[in-house]
Backbone as CSV, one residue per row, in Angstrom:
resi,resn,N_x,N_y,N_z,CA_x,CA_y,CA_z,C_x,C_y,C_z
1,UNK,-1.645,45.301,19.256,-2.065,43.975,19.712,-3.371,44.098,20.493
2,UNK,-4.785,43.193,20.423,-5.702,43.260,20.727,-5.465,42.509,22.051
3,UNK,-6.823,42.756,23.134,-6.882,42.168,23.979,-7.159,40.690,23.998
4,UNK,-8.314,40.415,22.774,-8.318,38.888,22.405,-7.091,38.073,22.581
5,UNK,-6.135,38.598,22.226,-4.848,37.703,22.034,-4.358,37.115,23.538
6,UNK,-4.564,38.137,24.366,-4.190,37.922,25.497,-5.393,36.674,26.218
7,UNK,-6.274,36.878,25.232,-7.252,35.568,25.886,-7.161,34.249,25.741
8,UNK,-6.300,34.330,24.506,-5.884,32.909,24.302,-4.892,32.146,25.152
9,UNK,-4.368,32.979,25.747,-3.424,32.333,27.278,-4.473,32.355,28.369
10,UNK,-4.921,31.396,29.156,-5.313,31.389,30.505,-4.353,31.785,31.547
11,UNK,-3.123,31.254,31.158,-2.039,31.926,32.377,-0.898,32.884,31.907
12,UNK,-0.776,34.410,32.317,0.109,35.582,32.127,0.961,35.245,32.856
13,UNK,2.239,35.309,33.033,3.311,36.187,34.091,3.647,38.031,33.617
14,UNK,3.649,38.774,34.542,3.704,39.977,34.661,4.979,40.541,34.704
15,UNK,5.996,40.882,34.549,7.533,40.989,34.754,7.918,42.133,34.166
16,UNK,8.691,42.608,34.915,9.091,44.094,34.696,10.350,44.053,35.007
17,UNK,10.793,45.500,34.352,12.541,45.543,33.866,13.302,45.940,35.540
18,UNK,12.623,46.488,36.293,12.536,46.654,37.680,11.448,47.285,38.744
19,UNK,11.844,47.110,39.406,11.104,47.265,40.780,10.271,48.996,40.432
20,UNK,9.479,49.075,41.124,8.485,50.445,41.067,8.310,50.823,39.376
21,UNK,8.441,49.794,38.402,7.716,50.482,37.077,6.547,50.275,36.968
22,UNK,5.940,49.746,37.687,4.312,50.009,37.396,3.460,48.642,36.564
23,UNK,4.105,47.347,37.553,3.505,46.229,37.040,2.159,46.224,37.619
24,UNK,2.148,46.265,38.787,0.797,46.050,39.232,-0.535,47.302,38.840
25,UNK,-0.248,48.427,38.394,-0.854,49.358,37.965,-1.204,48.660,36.227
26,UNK,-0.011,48.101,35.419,-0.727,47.777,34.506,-1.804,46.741,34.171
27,UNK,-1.261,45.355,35.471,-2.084,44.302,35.590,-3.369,44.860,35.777
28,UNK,-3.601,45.873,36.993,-5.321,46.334,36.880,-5.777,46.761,35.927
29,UNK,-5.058,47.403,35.421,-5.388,47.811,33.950,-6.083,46.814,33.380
30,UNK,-4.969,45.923,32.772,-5.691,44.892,31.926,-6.943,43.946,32.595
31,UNK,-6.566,43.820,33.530,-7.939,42.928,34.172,-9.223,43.655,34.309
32,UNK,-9.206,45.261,34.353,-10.066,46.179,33.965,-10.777,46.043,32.875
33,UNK,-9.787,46.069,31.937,-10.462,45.879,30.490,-11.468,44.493,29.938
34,UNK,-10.407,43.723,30.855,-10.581,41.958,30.411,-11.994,42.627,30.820
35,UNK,-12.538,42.537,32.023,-13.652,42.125,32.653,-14.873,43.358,32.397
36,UNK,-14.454,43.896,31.707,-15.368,45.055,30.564,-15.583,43.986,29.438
37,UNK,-15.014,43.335,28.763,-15.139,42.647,27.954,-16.315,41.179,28.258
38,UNK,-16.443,40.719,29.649,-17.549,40.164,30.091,-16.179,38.521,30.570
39,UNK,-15.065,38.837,30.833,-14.387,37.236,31.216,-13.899,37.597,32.567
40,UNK,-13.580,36.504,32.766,-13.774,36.488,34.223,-11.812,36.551,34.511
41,UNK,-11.177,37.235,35.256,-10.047,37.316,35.212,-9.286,37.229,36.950
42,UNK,-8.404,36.964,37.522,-7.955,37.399,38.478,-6.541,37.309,38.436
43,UNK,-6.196,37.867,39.732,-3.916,38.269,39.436,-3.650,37.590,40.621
44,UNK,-2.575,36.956,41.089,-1.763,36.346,41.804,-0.482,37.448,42.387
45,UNK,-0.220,37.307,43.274,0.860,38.383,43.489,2.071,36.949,44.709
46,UNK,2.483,36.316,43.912,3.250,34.881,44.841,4.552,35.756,45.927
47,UNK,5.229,36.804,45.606,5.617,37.558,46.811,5.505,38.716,46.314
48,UNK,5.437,38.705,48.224,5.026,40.924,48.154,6.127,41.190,49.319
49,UNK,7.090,42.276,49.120,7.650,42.675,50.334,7.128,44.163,50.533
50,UNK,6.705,44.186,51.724,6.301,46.094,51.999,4.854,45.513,52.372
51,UNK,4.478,45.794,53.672,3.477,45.634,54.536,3.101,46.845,55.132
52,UNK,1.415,46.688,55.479,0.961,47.337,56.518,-0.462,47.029,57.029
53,UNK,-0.684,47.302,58.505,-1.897,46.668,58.850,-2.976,46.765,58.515
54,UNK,-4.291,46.130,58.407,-5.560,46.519,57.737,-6.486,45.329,58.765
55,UNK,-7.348,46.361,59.845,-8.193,45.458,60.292,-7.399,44.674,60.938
56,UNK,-6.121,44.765,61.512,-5.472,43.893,62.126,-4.700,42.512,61.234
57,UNK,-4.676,43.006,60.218,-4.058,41.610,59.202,-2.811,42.658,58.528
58,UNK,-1.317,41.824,58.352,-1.001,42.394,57.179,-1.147,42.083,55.926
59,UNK,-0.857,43.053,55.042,-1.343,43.061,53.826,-0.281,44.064,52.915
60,UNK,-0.072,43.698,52.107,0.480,44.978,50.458,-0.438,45.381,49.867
61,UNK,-0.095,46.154,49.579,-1.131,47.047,48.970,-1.156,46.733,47.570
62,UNK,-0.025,46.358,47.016,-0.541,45.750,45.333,-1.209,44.608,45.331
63,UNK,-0.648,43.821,46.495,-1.220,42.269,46.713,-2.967,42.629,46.410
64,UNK,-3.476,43.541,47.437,-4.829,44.439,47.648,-5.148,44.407,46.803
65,UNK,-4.996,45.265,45.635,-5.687,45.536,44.448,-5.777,44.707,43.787
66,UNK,-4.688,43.499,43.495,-4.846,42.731,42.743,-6.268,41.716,43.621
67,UNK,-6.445,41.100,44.608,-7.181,40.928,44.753,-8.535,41.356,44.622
68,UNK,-9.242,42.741,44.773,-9.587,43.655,45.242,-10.405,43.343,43.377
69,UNK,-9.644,43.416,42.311,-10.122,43.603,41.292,-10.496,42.426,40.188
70,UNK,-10.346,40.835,40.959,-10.228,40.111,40.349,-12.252,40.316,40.204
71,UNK,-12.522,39.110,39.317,-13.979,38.791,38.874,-14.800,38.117,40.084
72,UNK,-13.737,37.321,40.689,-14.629,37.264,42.056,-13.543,36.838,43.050
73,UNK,-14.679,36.377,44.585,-13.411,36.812,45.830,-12.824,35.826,46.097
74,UNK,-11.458,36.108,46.471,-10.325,35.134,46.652,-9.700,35.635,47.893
75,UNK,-10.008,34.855,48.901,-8.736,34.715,49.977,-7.160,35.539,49.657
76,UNK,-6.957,36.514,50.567,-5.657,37.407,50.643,-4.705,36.232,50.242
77,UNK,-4.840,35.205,51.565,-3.638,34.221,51.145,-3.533,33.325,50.165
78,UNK,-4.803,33.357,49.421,-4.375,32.609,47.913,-3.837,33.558,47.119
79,UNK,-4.443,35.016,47.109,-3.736,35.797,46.087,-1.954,35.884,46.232
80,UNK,-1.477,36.052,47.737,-0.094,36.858,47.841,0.023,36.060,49.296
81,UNK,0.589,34.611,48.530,1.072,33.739,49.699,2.181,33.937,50.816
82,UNK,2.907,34.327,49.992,4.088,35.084,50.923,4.337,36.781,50.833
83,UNK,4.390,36.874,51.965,4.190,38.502,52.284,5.258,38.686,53.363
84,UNK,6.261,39.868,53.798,7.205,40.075,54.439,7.107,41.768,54.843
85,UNK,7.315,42.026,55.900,6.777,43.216,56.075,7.655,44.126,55.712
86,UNK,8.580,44.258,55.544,9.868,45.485,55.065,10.080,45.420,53.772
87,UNK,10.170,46.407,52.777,9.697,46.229,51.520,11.602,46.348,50.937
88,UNK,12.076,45.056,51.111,13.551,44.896,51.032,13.542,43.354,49.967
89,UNK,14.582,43.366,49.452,14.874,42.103,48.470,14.183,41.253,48.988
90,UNK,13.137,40.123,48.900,12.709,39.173,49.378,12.996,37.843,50.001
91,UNK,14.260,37.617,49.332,14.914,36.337,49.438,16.111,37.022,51.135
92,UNK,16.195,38.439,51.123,16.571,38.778,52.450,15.525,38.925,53.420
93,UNK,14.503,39.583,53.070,13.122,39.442,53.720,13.012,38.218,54.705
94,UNK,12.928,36.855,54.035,12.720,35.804,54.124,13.952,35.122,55.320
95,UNK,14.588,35.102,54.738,15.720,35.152,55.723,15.820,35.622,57.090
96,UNK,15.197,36.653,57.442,15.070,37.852,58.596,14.234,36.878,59.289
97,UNK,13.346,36.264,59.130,12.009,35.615,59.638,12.483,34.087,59.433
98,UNK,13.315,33.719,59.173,13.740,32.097,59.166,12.481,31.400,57.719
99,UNK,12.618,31.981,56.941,11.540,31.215,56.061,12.661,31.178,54.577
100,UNK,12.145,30.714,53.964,12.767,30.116,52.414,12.160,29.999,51.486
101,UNK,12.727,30.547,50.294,11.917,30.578,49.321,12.900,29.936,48.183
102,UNK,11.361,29.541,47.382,12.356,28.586,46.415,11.052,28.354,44.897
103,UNK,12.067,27.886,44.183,10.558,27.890,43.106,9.891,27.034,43.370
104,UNK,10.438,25.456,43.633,9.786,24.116,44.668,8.657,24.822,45.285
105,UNK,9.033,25.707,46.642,7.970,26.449,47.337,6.496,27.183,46.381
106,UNK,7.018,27.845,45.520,6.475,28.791,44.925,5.788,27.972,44.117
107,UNK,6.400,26.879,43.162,5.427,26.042,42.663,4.383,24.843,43.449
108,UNK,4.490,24.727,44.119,3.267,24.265,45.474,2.088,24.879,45.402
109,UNK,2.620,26.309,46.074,1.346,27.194,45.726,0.519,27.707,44.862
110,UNK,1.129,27.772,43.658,0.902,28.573,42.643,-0.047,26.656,42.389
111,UNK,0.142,25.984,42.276,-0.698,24.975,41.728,-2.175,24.547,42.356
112,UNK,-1.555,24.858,43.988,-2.983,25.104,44.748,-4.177,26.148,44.477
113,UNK,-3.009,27.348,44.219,-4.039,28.921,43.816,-5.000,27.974,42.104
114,UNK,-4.213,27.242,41.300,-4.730,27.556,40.179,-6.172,26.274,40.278
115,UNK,-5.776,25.777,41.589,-7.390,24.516,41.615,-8.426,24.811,42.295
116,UNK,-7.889,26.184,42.592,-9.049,27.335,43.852,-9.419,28.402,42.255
117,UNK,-8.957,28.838,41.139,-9.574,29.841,40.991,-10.161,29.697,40.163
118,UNK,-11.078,29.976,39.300,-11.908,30.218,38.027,-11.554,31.204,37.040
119,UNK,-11.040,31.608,36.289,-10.794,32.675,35.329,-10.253,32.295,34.032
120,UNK,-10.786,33.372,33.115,-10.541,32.973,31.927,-9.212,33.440,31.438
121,UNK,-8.855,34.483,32.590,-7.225,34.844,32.214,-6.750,34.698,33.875
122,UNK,-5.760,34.143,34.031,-4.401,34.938,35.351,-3.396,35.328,35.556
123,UNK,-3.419,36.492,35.689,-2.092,37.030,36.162,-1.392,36.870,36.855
124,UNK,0.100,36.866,36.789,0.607,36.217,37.609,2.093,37.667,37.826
125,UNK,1.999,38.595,38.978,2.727,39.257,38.897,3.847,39.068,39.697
126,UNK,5.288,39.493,39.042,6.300,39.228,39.400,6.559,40.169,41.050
127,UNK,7.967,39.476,41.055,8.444,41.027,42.369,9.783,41.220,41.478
128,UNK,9.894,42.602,41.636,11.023,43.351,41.307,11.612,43.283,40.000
129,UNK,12.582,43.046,39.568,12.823,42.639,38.050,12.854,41.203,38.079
130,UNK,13.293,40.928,36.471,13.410,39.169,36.309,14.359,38.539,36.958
131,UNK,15.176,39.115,37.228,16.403,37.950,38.304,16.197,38.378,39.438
132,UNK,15.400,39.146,40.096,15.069,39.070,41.425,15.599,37.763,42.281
133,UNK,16.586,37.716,43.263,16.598,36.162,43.886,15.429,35.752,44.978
134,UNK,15.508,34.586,44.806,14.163,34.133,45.481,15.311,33.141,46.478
135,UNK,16.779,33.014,46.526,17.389,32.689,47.133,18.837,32.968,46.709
136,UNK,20.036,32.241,46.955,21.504,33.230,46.472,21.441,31.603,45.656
137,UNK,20.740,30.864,44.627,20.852,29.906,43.753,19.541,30.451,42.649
138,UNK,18.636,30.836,43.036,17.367,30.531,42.190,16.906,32.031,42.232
139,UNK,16.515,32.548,40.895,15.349,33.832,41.111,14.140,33.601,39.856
140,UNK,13.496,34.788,40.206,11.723,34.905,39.674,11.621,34.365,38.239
141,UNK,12.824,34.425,37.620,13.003,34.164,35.927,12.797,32.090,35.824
142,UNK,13.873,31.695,37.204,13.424,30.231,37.396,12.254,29.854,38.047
143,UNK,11.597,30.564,38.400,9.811,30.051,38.401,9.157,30.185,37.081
144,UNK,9.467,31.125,36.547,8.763,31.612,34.762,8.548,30.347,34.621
145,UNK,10.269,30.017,34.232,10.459,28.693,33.038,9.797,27.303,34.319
146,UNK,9.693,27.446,35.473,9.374,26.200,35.643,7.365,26.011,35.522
147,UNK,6.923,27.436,35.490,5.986,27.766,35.446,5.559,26.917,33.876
148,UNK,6.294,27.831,33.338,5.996,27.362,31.500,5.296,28.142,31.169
149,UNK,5.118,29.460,31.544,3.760,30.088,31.115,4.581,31.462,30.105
150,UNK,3.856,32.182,29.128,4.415,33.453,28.507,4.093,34.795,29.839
151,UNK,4.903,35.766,28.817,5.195,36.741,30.351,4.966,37.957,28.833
152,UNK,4.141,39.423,29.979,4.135,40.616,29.356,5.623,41.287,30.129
153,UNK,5.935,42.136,29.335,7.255,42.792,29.807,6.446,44.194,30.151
154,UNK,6.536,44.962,31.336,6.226,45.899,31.515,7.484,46.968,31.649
155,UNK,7.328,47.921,31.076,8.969,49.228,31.484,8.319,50.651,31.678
156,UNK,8.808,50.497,32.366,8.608,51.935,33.239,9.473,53.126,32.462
157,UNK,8.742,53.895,31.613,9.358,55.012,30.935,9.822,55.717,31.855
158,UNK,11.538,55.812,32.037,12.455,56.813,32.611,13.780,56.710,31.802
159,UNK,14.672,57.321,32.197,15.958,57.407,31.936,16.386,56.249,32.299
160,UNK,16.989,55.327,31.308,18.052,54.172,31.655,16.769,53.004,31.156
161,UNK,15.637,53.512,31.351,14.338,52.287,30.371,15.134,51.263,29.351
162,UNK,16.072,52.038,28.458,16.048,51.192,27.343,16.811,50.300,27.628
163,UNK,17.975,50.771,28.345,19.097,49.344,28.706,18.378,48.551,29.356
164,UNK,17.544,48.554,30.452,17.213,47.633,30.964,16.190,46.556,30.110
165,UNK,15.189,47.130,29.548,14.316,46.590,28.764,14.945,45.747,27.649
166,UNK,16.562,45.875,26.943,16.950,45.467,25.971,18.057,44.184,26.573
167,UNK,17.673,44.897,27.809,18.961,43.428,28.995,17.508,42.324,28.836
168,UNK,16.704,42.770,29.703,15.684,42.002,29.764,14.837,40.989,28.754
169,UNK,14.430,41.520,27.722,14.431,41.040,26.696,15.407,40.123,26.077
170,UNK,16.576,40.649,25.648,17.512,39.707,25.724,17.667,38.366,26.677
171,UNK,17.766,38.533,28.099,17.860,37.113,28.731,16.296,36.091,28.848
172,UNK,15.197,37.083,28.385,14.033,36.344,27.691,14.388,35.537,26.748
173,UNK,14.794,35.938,25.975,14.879,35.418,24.673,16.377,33.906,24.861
174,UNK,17.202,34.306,25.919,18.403,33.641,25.628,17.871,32.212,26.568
175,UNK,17.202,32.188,27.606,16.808,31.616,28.202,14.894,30.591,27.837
176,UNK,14.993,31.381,26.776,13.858,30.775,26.181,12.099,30.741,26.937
177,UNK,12.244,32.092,27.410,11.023,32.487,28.003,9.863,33.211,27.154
178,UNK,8.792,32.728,26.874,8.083,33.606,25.234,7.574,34.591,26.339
179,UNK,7.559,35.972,25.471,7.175,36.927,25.708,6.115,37.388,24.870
180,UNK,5.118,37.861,25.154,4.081,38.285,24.034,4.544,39.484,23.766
181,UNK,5.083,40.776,24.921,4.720,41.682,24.065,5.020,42.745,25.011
182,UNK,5.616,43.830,25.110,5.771,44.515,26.227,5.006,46.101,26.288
183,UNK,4.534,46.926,27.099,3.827,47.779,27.767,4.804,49.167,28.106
184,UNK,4.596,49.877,27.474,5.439,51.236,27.633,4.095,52.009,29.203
185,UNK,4.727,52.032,29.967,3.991,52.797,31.094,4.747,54.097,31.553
186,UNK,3.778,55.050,31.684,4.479,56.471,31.289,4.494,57.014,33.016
187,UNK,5.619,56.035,33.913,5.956,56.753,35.042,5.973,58.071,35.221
188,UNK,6.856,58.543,34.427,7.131,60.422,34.967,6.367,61.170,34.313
189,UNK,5.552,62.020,34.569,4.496,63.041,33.730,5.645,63.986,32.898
190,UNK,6.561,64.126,33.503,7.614,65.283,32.571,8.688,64.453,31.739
191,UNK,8.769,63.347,31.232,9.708,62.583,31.077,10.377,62.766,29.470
192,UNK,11.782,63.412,29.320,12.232,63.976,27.844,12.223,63.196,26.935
193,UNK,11.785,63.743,26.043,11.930,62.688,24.763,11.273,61.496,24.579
194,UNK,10.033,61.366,25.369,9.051,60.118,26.421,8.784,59.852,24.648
195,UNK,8.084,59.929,23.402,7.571,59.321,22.043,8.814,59.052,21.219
196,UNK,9.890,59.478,21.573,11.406,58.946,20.830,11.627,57.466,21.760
197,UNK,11.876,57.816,22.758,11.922,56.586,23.576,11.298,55.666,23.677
198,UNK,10.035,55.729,22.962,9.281,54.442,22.930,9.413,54.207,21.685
199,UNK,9.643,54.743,20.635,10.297,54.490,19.619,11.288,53.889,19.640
200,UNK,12.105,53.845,20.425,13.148,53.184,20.083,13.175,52.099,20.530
201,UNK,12.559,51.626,21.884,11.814,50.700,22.183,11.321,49.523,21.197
202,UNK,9.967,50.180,20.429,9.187,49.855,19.498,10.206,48.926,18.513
203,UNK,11.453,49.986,18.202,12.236,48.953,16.839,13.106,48.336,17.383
204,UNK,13.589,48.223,18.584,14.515,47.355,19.296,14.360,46.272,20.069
205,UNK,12.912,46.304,21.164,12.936,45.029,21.372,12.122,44.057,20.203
206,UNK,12.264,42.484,20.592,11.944,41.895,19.840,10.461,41.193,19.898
207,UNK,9.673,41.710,20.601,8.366,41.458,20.740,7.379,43.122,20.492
208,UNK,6.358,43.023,19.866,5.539,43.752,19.813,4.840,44.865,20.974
209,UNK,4.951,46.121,20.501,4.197,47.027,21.944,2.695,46.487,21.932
210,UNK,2.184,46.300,23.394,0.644,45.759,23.648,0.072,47.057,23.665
211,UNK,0.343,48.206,24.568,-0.554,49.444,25.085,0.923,50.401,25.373
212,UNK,0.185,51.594,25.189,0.741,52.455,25.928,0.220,53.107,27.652
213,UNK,0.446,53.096,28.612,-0.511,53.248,29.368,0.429,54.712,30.145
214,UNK,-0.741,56.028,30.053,-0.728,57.192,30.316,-0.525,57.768,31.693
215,UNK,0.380,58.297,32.004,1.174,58.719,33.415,0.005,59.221,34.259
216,UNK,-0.052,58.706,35.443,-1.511,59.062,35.995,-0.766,59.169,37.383
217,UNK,-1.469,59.675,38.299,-1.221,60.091,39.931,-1.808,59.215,40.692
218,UNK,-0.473,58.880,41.758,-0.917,57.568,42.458,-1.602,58.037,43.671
């Protein structure tokens, strides 16, 4: 799958089978490429849990990059509106600090971010996997659909990849969320059987591989 394709959406969601597979490493990626290509791109990060100070502000560090790499500059707090400093379930996060999250909430912002930004693509990266709760009624999968937007599936090549990716996919599909296309990212440098496993991948889920993207040191 070419990058063009991905141009024909102005708005991505980013979503991964869980937490630490390497969504925000692939989003730079692609916004790397996009903006080699000459379009103007930027990423959204709507929650981040896991803080630390910078210059006296907090900040995440994926929130960071995603900002950090868009086509041009955007306010921390338009990129990664809600931020919580302990890098714990969010919807407990939130809680700790008397705040609430909700897709209502989340769609507020996300409509403000999109009359502040300019780009010919946006990313829009998830937290944690797709049912992440964003409260003990609502999680990240009910912003997707209220979003309306298609989502890349990112999976983190390890042991247990495929169940999750084939759960995931599946409640994509059952719930009626389009997926373009999902991203084999090669977490572990030693990982067994890492070209069978994406093989199997390849003929099992039901959307097309976009990239393979090569195990690199963080």
């Amino acid at each position: 799958m070419s990058l063009e394709l991905l141009l024909t959406y102005n708005k991505i969601g980013v979503i991964g089978t869980d937490t630490e597979v390497g969504k925000t490493y692939v989003s730079i990626h692609l916004m790397t490429q996009i903006k080699q290509m000459g379009k103007n791109v930027a990423g959204l990060k709507p929650i981040a849990s896991g803080a630390f100070l910078q210059d006296g502000k907090w900040v995440n560090g994926d929130a960071l990059l995603l900002q950090q790499t868009a086509s041009k500059s955007y306010d921390y707090e338009l990129v990664n509106p809600n931020l919580y400093k302990p890098p714990i379930a969010p919807h407990i996060a939130a809680k700790d600090v008397s705040d609430e999250l909700s897709v209502e909430k989340l769609m507020m912002q996300s409509y403000d971010a999109f009359g502040q930004i300019d780009a010919d693509l946006l990313l829009i990266e998830g937290v944690g996997g797709l049912l992440t709760p964003l409260n003990l009624n609502q999680t990240w999968a009910d912003y997707l659909k209220a979003l309306n937007i298609p989502v890349i599936l990112v999976v983190g090549m390890k042991l247990g990849c495929i169940n999750h990716a084939l759960l995931t996919d599946y409640y994509l599909r059952q719930n009626e969320i389009h997926c373009i296309g999902w991203v084999a990212n090669c977490i572990q440098a030693d990982m067994p059987r890492l070209q069978e496993n994406i093989a199997t991948l390849t003929y099992m889920l039901s959307v097309p591989k976009i990239l393979t993207v090569d195990f690199h040191i963080k």
